[in-house]
N, C-alpha and C positions, 0 to 999 in steps of 0.2 A: 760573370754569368750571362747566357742570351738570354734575351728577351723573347724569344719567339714564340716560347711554349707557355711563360707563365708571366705575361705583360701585367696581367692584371691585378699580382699577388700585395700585397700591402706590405709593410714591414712587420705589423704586426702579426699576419696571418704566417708569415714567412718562419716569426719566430715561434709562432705556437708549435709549426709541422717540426721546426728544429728541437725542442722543448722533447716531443713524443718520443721520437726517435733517438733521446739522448738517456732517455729509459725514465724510470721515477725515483729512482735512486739520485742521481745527478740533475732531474729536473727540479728533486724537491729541493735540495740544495740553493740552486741559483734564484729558486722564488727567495727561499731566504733570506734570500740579499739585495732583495728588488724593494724599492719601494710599494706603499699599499695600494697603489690607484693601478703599478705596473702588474702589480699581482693580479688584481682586479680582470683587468682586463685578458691578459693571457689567459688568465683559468676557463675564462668564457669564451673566450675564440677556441679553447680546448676542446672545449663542450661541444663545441658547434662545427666541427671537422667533421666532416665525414670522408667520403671515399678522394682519396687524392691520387690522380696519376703519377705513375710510375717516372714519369719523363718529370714533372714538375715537381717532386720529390728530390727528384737526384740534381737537377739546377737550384732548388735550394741547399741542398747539402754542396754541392760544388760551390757555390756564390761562398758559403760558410768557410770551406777550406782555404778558397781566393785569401779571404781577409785572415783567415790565421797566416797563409804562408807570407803573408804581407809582413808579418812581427819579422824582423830579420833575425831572432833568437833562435827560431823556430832550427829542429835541425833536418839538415837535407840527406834527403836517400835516392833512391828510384834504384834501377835496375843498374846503370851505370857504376854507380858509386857501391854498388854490390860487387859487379865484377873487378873492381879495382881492390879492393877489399881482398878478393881471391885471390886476384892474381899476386899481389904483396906479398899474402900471408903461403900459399900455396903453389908460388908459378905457373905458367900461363897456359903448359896443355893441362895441369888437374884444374885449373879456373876453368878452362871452359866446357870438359866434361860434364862439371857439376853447372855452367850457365845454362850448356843445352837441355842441360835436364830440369830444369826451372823454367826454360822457357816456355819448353813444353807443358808442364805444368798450370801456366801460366793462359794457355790459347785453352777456348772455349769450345767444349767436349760436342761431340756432333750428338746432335736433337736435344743441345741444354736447354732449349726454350722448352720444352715437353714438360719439365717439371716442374712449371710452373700450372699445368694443366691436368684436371681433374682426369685419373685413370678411368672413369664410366664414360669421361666425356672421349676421349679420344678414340675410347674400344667402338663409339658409333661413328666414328671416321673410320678408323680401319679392318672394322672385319669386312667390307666390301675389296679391298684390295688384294694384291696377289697371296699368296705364304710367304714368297721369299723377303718381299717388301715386308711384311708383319714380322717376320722371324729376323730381319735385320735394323728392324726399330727397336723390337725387343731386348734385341745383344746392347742396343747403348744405354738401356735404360735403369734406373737401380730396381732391384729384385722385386721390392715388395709390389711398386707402380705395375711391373710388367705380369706378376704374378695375376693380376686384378684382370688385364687386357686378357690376357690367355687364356686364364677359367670365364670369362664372360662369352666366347668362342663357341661354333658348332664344335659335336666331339671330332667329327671327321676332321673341322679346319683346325683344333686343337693338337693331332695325333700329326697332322702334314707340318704343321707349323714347327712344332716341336722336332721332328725329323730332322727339317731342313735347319731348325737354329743348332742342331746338337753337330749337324757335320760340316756345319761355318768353318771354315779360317778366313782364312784372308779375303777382303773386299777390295776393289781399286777406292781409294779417296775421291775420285772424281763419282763415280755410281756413289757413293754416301752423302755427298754432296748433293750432287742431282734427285737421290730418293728424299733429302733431308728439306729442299727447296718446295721441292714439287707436296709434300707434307705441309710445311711452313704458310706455306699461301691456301691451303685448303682451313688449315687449324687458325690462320689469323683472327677471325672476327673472338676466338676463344682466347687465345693469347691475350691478346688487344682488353678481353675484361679482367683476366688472372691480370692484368699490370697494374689494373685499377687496384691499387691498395688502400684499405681503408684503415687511416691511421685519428687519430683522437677519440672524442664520443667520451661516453660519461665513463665505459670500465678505465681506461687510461687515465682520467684526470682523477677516478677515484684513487686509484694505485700510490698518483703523484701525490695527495693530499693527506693518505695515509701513511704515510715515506716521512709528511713534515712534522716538524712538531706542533704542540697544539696551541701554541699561540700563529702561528700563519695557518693551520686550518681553520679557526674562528676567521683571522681576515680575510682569508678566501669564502669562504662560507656568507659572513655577512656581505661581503662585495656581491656574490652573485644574488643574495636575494634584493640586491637594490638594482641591480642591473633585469634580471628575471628570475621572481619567484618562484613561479612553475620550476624553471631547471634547480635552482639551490633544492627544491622541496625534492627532486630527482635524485639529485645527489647525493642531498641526506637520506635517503631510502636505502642506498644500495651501500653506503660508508655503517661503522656501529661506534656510538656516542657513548660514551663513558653513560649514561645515563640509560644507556638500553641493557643496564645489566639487570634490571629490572623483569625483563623479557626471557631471562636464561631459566633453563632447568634450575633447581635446587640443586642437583648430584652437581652442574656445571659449575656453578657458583663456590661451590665447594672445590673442585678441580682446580680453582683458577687461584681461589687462596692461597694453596698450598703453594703455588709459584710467586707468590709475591711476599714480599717482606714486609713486617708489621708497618715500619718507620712507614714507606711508601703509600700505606696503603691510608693509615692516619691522615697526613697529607693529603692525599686525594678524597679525603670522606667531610674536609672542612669546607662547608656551606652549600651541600650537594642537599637537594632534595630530601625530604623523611623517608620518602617511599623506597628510596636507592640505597642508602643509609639502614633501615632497616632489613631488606632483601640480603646485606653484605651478614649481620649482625645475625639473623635470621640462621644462617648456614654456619655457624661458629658455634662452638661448645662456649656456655653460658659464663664460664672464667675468663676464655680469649676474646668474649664481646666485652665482657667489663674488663679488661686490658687495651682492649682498645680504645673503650669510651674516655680510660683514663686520658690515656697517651693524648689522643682529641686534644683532651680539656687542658691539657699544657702546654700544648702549642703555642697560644697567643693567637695573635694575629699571625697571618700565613698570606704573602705578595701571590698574587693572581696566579702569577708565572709559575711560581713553585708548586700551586696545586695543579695547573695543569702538564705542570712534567710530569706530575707523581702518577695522575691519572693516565695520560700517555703510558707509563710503566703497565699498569694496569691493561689498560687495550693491548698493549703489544704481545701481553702474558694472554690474553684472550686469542690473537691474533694466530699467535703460532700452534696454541692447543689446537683451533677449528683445523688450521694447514694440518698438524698432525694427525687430523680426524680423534680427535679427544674429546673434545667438544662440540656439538651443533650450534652454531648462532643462526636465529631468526632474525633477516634484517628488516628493520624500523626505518620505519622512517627516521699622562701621567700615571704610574705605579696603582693599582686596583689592592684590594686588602679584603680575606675572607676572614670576617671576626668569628 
């Protein structure tokens, strides 16, 4: 990896932008296996990301690749060991019908940087320019972007523009080039902010913490409030605690029983608050509460971990009803034994 762009990145910060980008499915995963102090601390460098440039982004994901490609397990591809591939299997004029048509695939479409850039922002670059230069930005760009530029148009430059894009063919590569340059350095200082990607911040680290289970989201949870209260109290706002089902509709409450299974839900009700315990008991026909208070009362003692899987069950049955628009949630803010 150079140095030149992101001298100053830390290892830790390095891994939290790796962490984001590695989604919360697979981020949640590797917290799980990190020690509490490691956890600790990523979660809050998570927190505390904000806009990361595009250039120092991809030197940390290249620095990443470096050290995987280092494992000599790792297996090798590229472009080469494709066309050998072909040519073996297929000989060597259909291998390279099918290279040239990959390659080309492969070269960077003229005015890709565009799309990285807001259609209202561009439309005030180029409705000053000619029709043909508009009608020829147009043809490279996908529909919906160009549709945006076009209706934002006087009708007259709407009616030339369109004209001219509908009786295009062919352009020299060199004039697309030159229109695409000469565009490039007018739209830079807007490129230049579309690069700035803004990857971590509290939605991403909540995603990641709800992906874990809930023994590492208590450890992350209490790490950050020993590190910064203000943010864990942030986080817990916009995350929902087994204990904010207190906060739900009745009809919801109801909704979410029906997806969970008694056994689970017994477990998750051992040593939980009266008020939450109640709220569950509350939305139950008056048999299936005292079937449950039974089941409760025979559990025994119940290990920490196991009420909070069961509870986990429980949020994820919330989790997907709200995705499926079923339910509204309002968001809220040695071995343990629940007797």
């Amino acid at each position: 990896m150079s140095n030149a762009v992101a001298p100053h990145l830390t290892g830790l910060r390095k891994a939290a932008i790796l962490l984001v980008q590695l989604g919360k499915d697979a981020s949640a995963a590797i917290l799980k296996s990190l020690p509490e102090h490691e956890v600790e601390a990523l979660t809050a460098e998570i927190a505390r990301l904000e806009g990361v440039d595009v250039e120092v982004l991809d030197e940390v994901l290249e620095e990443f690749r470096g050290l995987a490609k280092a494992r000599q397990y790792y297996v090798q591809g590229g472009v080469g060991f494709a066309e050998e591939i072909l040519v073996a299997t297929m000989g060597k004029e259909k291998a390279q019908e099918i290279m040239d048509r990959l390659t080309a695939s492969l070269v960077e479409l003229p005015f890709e940087f565009l799309r990285r850039v807001d259609a209202k922002l561009i439309l005030n670059y180029l409705q000053d320019e000619h029709p043909q230069t508009i009608a020829l930005v147009l043809a490279h760009m996908e529909s919906e972007q160009a549709a945006i530029i076009l209706s934002g148009l006087t009708s007259d430059m709407q009616a030339e523009v369109a004209h001219r894009l509908a009786i295009m063919d062919r352009t020299s590569p060199e004039i697309v080039k030159q229109v695409e340059s000469h565009l490039e350095r007018r739209l830079s200082t807007l490129v230049q902010a579309a690069d700035s990607t803004k990857v971590g911040g509290l939605k991403p680290l909540v995603e990641i913490i709800n992906q874990s289970d809930r023994t590492t989201e208590r450890m992350i949870l209490e790490g950050l409030e020993k590190r910064d209260l203000e943010l864990a109290e942030q986080v817990r706002a916009q995350m929902f605690m087994f204990e904010d089902i207190v906060g739900l509709e009745d009809r919801a409450v109801q909704v979410v029983l029906r997806k969970v299974e008694s056994k689970d839900l017994a477990v998750a009700l051992k040593g939980v608050r009266e008020d939450v315990r109640e709220k569950i008991t509350r939305n139950m026909s008056e048999r299936a509460a005292l079937a449950l208070a039974d089941e409760i009362s025979i559990l025994g003692p119940v290990r920490l971990k196991q009420v909070e899987e069961a509870q986990a069950v429980v949020i994820r049955a919330i989790r997907m009803l709200e995705e499926a628009g079923e339910i509204v949630v309002a968001r809220g803010g040695g071995d343990e034994f629940i007797a």
